[in-house]
BAZA-948388 format. One record per residue (C-alpha): residue number from 1; z negated, y negated, x negated. Coordinates in Angstrom, 1 decimal. Layout:
# residues N
PT	NUM	Z	Y	X
...
***
This chain:
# residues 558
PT	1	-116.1	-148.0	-78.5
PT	2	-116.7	-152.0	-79.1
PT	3	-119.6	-153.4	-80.9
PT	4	-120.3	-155.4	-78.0
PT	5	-121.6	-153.4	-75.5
PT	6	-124.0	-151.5	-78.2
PT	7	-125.5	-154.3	-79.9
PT	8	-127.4	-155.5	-76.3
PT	9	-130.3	-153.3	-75.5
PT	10	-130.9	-152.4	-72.1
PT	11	-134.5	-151.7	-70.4
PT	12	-136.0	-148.2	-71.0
PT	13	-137.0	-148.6	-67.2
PT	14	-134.0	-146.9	-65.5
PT	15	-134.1	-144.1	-67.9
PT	16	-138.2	-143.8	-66.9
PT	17	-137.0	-143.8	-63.2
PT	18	-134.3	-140.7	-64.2
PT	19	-136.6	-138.4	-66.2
PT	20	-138.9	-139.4	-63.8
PT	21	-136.8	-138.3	-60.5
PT	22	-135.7	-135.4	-62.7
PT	23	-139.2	-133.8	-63.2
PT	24	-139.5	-134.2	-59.2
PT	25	-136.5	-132.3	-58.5
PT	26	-137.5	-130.1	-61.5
PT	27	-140.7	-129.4	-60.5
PT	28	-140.7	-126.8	-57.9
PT	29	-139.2	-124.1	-59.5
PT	30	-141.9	-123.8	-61.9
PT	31	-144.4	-124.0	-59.7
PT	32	-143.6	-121.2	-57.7
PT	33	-143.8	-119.0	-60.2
PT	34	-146.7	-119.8	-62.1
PT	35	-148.3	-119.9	-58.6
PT	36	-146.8	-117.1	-57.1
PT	37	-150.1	-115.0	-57.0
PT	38	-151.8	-117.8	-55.1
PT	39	-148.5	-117.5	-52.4
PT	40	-148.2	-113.8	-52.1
PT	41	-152.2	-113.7	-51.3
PT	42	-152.1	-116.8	-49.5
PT	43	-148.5	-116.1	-47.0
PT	44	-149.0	-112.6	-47.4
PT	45	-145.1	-111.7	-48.7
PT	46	-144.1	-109.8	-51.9
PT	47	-143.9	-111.4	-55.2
PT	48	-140.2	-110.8	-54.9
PT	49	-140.5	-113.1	-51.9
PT	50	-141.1	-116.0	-54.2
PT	51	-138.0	-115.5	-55.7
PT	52	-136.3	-115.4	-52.8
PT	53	-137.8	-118.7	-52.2
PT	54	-136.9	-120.1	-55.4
PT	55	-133.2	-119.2	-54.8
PT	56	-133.2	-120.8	-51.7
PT	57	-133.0	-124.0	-53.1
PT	58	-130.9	-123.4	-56.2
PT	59	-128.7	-121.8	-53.7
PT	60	-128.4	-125.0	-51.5
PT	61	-128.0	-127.2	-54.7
PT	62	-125.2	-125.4	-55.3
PT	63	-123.8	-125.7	-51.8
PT	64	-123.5	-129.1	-51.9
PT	65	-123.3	-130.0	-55.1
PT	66	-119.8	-131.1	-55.3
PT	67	-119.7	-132.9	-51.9
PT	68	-123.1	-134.8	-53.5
PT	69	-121.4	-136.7	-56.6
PT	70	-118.6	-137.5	-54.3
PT	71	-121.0	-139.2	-51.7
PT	72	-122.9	-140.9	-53.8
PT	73	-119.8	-142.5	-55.3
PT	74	-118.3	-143.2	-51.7
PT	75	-121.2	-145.0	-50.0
PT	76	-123.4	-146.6	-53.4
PT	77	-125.5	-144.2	-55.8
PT	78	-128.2	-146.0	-55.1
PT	79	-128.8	-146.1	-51.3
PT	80	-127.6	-142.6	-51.3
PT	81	-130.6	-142.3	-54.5
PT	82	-133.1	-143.2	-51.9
PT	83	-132.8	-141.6	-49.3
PT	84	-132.5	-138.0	-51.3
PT	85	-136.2	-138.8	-52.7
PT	86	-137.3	-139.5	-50.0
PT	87	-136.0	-136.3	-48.1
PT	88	-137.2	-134.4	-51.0
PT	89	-140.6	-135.6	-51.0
PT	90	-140.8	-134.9	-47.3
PT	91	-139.7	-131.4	-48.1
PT	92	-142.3	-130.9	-50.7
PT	93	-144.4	-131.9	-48.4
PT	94	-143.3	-128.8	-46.2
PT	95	-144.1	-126.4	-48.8
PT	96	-147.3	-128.1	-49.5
PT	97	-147.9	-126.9	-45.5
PT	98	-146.0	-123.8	-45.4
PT	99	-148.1	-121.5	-43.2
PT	100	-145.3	-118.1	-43.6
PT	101	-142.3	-117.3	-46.0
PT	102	-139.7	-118.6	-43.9
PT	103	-141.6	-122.1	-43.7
PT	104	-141.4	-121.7	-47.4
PT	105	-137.7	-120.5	-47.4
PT	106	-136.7	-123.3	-45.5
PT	107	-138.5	-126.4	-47.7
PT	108	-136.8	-124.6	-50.6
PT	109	-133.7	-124.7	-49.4
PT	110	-134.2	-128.3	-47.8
PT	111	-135.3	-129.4	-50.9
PT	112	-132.3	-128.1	-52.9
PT	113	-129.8	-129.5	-50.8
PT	114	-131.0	-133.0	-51.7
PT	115	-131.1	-132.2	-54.9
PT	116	-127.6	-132.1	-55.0
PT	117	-127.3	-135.6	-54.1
PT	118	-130.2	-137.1	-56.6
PT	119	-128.4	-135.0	-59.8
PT	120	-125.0	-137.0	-59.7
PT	121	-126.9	-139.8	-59.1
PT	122	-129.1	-139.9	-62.2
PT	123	-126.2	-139.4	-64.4
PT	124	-124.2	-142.3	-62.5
PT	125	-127.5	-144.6	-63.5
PT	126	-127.7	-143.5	-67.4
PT	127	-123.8	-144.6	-67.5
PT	128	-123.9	-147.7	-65.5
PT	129	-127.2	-148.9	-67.9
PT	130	-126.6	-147.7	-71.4
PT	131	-124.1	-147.6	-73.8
PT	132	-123.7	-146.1	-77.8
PT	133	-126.1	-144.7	-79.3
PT	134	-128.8	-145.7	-76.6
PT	135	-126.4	-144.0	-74.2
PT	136	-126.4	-140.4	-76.5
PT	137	-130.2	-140.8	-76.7
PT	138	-130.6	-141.3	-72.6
PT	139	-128.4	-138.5	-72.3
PT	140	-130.6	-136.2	-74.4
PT	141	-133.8	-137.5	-73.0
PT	142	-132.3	-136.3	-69.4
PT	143	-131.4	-132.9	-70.8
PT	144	-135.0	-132.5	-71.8
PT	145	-136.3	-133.5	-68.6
PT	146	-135.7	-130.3	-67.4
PT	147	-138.3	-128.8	-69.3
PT	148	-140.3	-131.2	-69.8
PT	149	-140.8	-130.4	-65.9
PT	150	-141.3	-126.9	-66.7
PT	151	-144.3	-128.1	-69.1
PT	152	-145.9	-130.1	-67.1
PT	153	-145.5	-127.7	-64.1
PT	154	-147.0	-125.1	-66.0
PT	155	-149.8	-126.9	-67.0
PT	156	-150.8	-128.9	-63.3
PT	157	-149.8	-126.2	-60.9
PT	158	-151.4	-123.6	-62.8
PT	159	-154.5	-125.7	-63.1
PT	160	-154.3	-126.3	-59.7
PT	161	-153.7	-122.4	-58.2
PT	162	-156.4	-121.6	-60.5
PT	163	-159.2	-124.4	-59.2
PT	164	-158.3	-126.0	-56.1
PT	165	-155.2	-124.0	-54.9
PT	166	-151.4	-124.2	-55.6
PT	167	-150.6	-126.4	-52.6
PT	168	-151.5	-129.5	-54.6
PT	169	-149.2	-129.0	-56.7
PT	170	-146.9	-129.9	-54.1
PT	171	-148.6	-132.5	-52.6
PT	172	-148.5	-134.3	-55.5
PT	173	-144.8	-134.2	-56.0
PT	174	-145.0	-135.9	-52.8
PT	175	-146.7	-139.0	-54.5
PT	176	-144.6	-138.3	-57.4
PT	177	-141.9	-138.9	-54.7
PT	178	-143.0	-142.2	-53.4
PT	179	-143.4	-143.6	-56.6
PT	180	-140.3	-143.2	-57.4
PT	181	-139.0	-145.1	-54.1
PT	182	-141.0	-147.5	-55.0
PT	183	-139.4	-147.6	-58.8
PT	184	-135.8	-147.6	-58.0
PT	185	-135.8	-150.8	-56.4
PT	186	-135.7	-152.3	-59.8
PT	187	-132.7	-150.6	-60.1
PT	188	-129.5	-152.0	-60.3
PT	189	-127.0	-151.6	-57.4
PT	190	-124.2	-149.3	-58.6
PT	191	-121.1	-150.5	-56.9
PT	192	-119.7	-148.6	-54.1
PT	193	-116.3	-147.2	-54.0
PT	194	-115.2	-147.7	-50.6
PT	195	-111.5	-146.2	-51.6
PT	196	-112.6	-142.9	-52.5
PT	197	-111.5	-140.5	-50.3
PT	198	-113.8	-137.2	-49.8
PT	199	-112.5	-134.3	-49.5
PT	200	-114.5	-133.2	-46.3
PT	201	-112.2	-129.8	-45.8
PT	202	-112.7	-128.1	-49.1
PT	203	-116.3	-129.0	-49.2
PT	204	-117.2	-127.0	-46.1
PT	205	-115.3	-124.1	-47.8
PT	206	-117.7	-124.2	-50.9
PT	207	-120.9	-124.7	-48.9
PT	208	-119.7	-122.0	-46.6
PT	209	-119.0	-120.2	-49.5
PT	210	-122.0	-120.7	-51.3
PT	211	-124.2	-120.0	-48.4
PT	212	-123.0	-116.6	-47.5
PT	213	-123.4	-115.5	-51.3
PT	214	-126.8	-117.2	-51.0
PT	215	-127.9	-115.1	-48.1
PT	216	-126.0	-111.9	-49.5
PT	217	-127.6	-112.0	-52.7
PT	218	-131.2	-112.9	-51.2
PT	219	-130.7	-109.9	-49.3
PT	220	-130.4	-107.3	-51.5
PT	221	-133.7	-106.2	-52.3
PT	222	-135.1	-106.8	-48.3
PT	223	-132.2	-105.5	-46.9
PT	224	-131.0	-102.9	-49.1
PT	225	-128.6	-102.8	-51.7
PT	226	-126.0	-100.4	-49.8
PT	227	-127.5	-98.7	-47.3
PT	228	-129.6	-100.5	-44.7
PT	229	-133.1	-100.8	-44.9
PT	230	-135.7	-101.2	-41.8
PT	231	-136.2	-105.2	-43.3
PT	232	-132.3	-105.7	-42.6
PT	233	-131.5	-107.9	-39.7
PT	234	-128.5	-106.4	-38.5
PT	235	-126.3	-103.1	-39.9
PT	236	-122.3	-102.8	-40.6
PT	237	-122.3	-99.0	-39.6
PT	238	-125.4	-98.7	-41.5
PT	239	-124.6	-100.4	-44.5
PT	240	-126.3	-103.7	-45.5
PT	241	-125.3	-106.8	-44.6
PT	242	-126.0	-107.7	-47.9
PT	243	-123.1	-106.6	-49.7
PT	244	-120.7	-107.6	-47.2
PT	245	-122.4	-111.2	-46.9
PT	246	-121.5	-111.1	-50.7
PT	247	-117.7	-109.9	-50.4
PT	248	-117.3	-112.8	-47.7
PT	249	-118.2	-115.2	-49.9
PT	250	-116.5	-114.4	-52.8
PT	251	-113.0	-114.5	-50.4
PT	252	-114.3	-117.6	-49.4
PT	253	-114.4	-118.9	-53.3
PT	254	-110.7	-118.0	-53.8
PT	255	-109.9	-119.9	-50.5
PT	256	-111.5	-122.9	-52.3
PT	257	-109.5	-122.7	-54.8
PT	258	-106.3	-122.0	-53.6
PT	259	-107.0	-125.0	-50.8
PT	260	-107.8	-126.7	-54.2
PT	261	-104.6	-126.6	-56.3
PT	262	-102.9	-126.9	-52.8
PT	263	-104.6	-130.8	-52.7
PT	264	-103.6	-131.3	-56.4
PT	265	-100.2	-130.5	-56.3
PT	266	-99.7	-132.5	-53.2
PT	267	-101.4	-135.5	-55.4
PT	268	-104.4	-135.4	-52.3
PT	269	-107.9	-135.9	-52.6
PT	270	-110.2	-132.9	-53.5
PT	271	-113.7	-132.4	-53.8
PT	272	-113.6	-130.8	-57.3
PT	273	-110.7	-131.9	-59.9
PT	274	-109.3	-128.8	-61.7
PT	275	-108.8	-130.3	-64.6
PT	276	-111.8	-130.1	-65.8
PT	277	-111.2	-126.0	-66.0
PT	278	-107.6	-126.7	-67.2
PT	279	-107.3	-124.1	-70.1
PT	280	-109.1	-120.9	-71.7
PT	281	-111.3	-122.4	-73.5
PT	282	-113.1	-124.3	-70.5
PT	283	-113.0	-121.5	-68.8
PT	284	-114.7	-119.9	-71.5
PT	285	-117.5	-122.8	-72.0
PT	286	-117.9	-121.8	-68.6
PT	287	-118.5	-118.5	-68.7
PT	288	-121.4	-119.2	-71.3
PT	289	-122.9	-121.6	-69.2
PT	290	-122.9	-119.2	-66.1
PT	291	-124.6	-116.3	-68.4
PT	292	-127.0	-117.7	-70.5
PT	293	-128.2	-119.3	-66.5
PT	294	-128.0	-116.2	-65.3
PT	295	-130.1	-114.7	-68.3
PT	296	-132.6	-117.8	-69.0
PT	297	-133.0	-118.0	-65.1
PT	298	-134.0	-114.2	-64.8
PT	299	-136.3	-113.9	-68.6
PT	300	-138.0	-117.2	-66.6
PT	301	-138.9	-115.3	-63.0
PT	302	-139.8	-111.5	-64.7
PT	303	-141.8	-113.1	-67.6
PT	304	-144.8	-114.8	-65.1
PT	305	-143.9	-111.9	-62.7
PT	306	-145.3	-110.0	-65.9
PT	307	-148.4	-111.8	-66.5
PT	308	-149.7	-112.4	-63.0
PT	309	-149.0	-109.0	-61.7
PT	310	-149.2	-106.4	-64.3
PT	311	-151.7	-108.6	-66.4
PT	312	-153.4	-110.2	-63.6
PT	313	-153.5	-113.3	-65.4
PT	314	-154.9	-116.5	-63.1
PT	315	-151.9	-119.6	-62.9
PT	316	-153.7	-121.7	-65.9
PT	317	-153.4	-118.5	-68.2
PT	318	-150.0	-117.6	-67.3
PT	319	-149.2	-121.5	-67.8
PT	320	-150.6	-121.7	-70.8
PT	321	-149.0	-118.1	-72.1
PT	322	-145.4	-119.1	-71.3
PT	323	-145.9	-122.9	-72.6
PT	324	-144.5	-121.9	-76.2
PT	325	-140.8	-120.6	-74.3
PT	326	-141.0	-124.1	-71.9
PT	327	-141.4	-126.3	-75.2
PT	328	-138.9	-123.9	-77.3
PT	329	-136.3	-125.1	-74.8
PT	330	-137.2	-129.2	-74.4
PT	331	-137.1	-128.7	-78.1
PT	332	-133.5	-127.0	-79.0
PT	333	-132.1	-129.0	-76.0
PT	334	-133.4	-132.2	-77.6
PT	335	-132.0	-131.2	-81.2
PT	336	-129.2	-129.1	-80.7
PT	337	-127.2	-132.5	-81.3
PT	338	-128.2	-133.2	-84.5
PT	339	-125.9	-129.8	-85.6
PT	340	-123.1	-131.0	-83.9
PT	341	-121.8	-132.5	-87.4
PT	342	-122.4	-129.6	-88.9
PT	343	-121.0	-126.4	-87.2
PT	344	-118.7	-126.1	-84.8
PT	345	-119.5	-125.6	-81.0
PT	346	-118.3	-122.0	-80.8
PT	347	-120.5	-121.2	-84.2
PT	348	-123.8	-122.3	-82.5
PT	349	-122.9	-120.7	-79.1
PT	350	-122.0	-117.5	-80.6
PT	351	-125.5	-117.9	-82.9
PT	352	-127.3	-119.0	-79.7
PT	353	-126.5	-115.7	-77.7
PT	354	-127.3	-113.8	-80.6
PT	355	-130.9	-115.2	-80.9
PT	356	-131.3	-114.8	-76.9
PT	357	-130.5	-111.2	-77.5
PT	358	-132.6	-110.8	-80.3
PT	359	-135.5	-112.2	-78.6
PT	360	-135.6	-110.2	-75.2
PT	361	-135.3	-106.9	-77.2
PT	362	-138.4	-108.3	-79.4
PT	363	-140.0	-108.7	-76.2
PT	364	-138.9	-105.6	-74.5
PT	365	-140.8	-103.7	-77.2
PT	366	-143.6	-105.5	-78.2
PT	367	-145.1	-105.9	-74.6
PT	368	-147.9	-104.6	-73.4
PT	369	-150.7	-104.3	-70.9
PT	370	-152.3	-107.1	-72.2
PT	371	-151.4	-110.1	-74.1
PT	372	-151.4	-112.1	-77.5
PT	373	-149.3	-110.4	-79.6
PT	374	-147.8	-112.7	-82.2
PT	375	-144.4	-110.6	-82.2
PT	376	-145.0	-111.6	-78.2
PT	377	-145.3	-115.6	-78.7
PT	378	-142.4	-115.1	-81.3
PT	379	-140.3	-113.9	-78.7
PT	380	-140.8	-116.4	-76.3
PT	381	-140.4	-118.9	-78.6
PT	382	-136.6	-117.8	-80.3
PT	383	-136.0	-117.3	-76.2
PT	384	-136.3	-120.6	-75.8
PT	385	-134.8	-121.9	-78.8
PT	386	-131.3	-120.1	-77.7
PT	387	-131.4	-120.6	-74.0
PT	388	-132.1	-124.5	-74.7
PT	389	-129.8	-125.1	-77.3
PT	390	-126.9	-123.1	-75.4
PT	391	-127.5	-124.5	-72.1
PT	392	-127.4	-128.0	-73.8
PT	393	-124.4	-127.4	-75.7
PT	394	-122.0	-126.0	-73.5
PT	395	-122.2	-129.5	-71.1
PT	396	-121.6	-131.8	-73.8
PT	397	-118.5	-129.4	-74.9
PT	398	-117.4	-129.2	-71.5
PT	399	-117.8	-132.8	-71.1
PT	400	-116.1	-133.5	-74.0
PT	401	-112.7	-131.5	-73.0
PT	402	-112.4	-133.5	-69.5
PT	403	-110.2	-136.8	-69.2
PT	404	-113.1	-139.7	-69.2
PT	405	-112.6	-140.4	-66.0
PT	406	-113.4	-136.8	-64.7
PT	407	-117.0	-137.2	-65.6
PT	408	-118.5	-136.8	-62.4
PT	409	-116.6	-133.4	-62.0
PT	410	-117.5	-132.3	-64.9
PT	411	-121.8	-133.0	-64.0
PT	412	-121.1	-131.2	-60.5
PT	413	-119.4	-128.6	-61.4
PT	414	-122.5	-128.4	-64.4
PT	415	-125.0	-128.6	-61.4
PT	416	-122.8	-125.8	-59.4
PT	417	-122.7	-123.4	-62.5
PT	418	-126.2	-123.6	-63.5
PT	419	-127.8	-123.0	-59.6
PT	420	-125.5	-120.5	-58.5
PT	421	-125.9	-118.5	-61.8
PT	422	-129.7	-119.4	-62.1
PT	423	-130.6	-118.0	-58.2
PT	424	-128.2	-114.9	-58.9
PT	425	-129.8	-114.6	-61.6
PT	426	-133.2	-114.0	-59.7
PT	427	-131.9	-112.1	-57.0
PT	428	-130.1	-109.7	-59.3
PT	429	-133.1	-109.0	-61.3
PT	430	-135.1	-108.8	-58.4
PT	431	-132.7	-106.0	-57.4
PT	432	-132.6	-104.1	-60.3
PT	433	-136.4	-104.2	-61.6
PT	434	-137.3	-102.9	-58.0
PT	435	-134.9	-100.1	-57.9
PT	436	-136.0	-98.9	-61.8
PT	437	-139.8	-99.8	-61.0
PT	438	-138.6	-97.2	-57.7
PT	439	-137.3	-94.2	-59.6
PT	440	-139.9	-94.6	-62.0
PT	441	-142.9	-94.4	-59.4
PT	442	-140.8	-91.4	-57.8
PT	443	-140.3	-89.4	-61.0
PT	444	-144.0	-90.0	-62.3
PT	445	-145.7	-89.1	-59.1
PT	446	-144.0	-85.7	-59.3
PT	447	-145.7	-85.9	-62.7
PT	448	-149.4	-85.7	-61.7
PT	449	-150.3	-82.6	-59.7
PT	450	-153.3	-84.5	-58.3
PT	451	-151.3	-86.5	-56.1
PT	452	-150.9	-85.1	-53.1
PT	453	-146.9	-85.2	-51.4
PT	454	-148.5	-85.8	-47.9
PT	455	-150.3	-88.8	-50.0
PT	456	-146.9	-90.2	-51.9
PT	457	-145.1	-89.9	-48.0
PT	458	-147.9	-91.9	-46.9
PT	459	-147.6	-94.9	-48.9
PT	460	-144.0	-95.1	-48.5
PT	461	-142.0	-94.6	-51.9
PT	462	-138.7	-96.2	-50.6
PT	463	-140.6	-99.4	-50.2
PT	464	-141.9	-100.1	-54.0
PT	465	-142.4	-103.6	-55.1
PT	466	-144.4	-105.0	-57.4
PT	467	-147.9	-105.0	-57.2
PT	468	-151.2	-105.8	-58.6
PT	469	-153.6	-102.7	-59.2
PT	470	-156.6	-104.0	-56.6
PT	471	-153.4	-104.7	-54.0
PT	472	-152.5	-100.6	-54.7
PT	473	-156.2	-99.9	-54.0
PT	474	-156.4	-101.7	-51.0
PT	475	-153.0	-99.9	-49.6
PT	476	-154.6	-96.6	-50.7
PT	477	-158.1	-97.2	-49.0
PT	478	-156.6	-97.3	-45.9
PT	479	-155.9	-93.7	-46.8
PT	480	-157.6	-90.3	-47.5
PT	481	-157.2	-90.5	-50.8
PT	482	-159.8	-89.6	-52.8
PT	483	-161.1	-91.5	-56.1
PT	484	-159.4	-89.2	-58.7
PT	485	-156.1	-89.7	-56.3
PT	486	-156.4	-93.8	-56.7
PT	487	-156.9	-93.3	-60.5
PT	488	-153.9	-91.4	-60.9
PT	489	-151.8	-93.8	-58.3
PT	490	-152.9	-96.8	-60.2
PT	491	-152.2	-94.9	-63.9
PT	492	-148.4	-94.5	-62.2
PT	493	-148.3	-98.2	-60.9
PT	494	-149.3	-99.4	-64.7
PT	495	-147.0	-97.1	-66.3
PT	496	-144.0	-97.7	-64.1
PT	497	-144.7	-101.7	-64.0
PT	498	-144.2	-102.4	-67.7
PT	499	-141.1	-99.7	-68.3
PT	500	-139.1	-101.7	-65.5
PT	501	-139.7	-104.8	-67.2
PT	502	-138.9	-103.4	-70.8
PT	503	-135.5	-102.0	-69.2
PT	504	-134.8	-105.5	-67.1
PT	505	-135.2	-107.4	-70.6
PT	506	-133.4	-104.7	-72.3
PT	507	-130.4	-105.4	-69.9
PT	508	-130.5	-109.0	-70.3
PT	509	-130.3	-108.7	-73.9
PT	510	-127.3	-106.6	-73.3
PT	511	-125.7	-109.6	-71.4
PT	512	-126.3	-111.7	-74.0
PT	513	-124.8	-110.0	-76.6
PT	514	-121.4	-109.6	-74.3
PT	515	-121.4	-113.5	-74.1
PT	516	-120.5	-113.7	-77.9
PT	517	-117.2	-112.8	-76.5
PT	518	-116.2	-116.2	-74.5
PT	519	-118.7	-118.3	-76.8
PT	520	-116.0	-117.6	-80.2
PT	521	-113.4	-119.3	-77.7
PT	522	-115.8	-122.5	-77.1
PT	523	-113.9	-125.5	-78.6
PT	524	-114.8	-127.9	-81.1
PT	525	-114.7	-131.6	-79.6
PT	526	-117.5	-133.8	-78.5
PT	527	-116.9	-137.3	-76.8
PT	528	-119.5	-139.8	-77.7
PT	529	-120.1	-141.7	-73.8
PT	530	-119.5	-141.6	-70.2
PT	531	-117.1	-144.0	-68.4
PT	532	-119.6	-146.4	-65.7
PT	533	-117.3	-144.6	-62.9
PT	534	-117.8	-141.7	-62.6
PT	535	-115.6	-140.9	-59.9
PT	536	-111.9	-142.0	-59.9
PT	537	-110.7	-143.8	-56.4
PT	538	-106.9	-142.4	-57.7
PT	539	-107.9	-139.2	-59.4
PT	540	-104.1	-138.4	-60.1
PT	541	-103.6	-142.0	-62.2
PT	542	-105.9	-141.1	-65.0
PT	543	-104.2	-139.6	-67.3
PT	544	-102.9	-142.5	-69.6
PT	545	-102.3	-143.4	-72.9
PT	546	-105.1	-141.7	-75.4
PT	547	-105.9	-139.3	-72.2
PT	548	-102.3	-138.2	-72.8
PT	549	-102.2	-137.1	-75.8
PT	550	-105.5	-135.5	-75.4
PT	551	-104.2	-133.6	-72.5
PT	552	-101.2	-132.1	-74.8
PT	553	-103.5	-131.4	-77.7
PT	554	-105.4	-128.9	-75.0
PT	555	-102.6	-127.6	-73.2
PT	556	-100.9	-126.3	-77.3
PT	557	-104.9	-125.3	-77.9
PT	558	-104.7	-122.9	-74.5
***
């Protein structure tokens, strides 16, 4: 690294654009769910709905992830920059105006497949603009970005579903959107790399891929886990499509990567270098990235799931409830670095995980029917410190592994990872808290003589979801039940609620724990910048002279 290009200090102005564009893209997922009791009364759909929702547009981030950073190289990050906001805004705009779920869906999804090409984009910008130590601190600032959108959604959409209703909050991403069009014409251009050559082929085998998983794992809890159920759109000899939808697209993720070392050993462009995954270990950093995802993404939907639905908390007291987890994680992610000298990257993943676990088994038994415990906040608080400083840790480590030049691959295949994991993540939970909050409400029912089974039969069993305790007296005073009846039906709704969410943290926790396992096989380099191209036009001529030897260091490591 030369003295040179660290002694000039560039404008904090592009960075502002970044974090900026960042809590745009950000946003959303926040929203939702500090707003979903606003949506559910508003659209009429389940809470679970939401989720679905929310997993729409990871799911489509992850679609096109990997075709995003190569566009963006290919035709000039910043045009490409542009037009993503401005798509995104327009899609926020659709939410803002969604007048059903599938409106919703679609804005979600809309909106996440943009995403995909604004992400490679802002990392393309930090490189191209800073270098040294101003390039490490732009870096970190981007990382925190993430939940420094989840505070600041928390805070404005929850003020707004409280006061003047959550579709503001998405009307002002809108501005938020314009501005920064307006912004990144200060930008500089990014050169274009007109020799790249996209894969186009295995591209449409990872969207296809991702899509049918998307739709499979979104239908699990509408359209049954196995069997069919009457939300399902079509049956397989009565099985859901679900779990087939599922099994496609896994066959479809091993077509990609066999089409994928087919390209490489044939020295041909592909979308996604496998380099990048070239030995245990980075499969391994992998792995941790994909679980702690999965685990943070799932502790983030069930948590305000919690507090708006068995607590009946408004959106500016569920923000203001979970703010101590959001600033946990802008916090470790922000800090994590200063350990790097310290311990190696396996010893703070393996701590990291352990913390997690420890945390969602505090929570599992210290939570109530109401709120404010201070083993509670505790909880939330080492959650976030874990989930922050692992999620930050394993990208610089992975980063760190990959030949310079394989940057780009390295953030894509980051951005894949994190909304594949994050939206199974959802959908799983979604899945399994419904089917224990299900056997739960069965076996309790049969508890409480008073109930009549004509009664149970009547309000349908095999269709449980999570519900607030006036929405369970409305269902039931369509019925004949009578006041002692409601009493007991709501005492079984309360009971049930909280024990499925003690057992879907409990679960979590057990994850956790199992990730010690790849975390001791994390590795211990870190690599201090980012090449300005991010994307090699020759991905096949970078291995040269220090790259070499790094590249036999890792193979004798694997």
């Amino acid at each position: 690294m030369s003295t040179g290009t660290t002694a000039v200090r560039s404008s904090w102005l592009p960075l502002a654009i970044v974090v900026l564009t960042q809590v745009q893209a950000s946003f959303a997922v926040n929203a939702l769910t500090v707003s979903m009791a606003g949506i559910t009364h508003d659209l009429g759909i389940a809470a679970t709905s939401v989720g679905t929702a929310i997993t729409a547009g990871t799911f489509a981030m992850a679609a096109f992830i990997l075709l995003g950073a190569k566009v963006g190289s290919r035709f000039g990050s910043k045009g490409v920059f542009q037009i993503a906001v401005s798509i995104h805004a327009l899609a926020m705009l659709g939410v803002a105006l969604a007048p059903n779920g599938s409106v919703l869906f679609i804005a979600q999804a809309a909106s996440g497949a943009v995403i995909a090409l604004i992400a490679p984009a802002l990392t393309v910008f930090i490189a191209s603009n800073y270098h040294g130590k101003q390039q490490a601190t732009a870096i970190g600032l981007l990382a925190a970005a993430i939940p420094l959108a989840g505070v600041l959604a928390l805070l404005i959409a929850g003020t707004f579903a409280t006061g003047i209703g959550w579709r503001w909050s998405f009307v002002l991403m809108v501005g938020l959107g314009a501005v920064n069009l307006l912004l990144s014409t200060a930008l500089k251009k990014v050169r274009s790399q007109p020799l790249l050559n996209i894969d186009w082929v295995g591209a449409a085998i990872a969207a296809v891929s991702i899509i049918l998983l998307s739709f499979g794992f979104s239908g699990l809890e509408p359209w049954g886990l196995v069997l069919a159920s009457d939300g399902a759109p079509f049956t397989i000899l009565g099985l859901s499509p679900a779990p087939v939808l599922i099994v496609l697209g896994l066959i479809g993720g091993q077509l990609f990567f066999v089409w994928l070392r087919r390209r490489q050993a044939r020295a041909r462009s592909r979308i996604f270098d496998l380099r990048v995954l070239r030995s245990r270990s980075e499969l391994a950093i992998t792995a941790c990235m994909a679980i702690m995802l999965f685990v943070g993404t799932a502790a983030n939907f069930l948590l305000p799931l919690y507090m708006q639905v068995v607590q009946g908390l408004t959106g500016i007291e569920t923000s203001f409830s979970i703010i101590p987890y959001t600033i946990s994680i802008f916090l470790a992610s922000t800090l994590v670095a200063t350990l790097y000298g310290r311990f190696s990257p396996r010893q703070l993943g393996a701590a990291g995980f352990i913390v997690v676990a420890l945390a969602l088994t505090l929570l599992a038994f210290t939570i109530r029917n109401e709120w404010g415990q201070a083993l509670v906040v505790v909880g939330l608080i080492l959650l976030g410190l874990g989930q922050g400083s692992i999620v930050a840790l394993v990208f610089n480590t992975l980063l760190s592994r990959a030949p310079k030049p394989l940057a780009g691959d390295v953030g894509a295949w980051r951005g894949l990872v994190h909304n594949l994991s994050g939206s199974v993540g959802i959908a799983v939970i979604s899945v399994f808290a419904v089917s224990i909050l299900s056997g739960l409400v069965a076996a309790q029912a049969q508890e409480h003589p008073e109930l009549r089974p004509a009664l149970i039969a009547q309000v349908n069993l095999d269709n449980v979801n999570f519900v607030t305790n006036d929405q369970l007296r409305d269902v039931l005073s369509t019925t004949d039940a009578s006041p002692a009846e409601v009493d007991a039906a709501v005492a079984v709704n309360e009971n049930a609620r909280l024990q499925a969410l003690k057992i879907s943290l409990l679960g979590l926790a057990v994850l956790s724990l199992l990730a010690i396992v790849p975390a001791t096989r994390m590795p211990d380099k870190l690599r201090e910048e980012l090449p300005e191209e991010l994307e090699p036009d020759d991905p096949d001529r970078i291995l040269e002279d220090g790259d070499n030897e790094a590249d036999e260091r890792l193979e004798q490591e694997a």
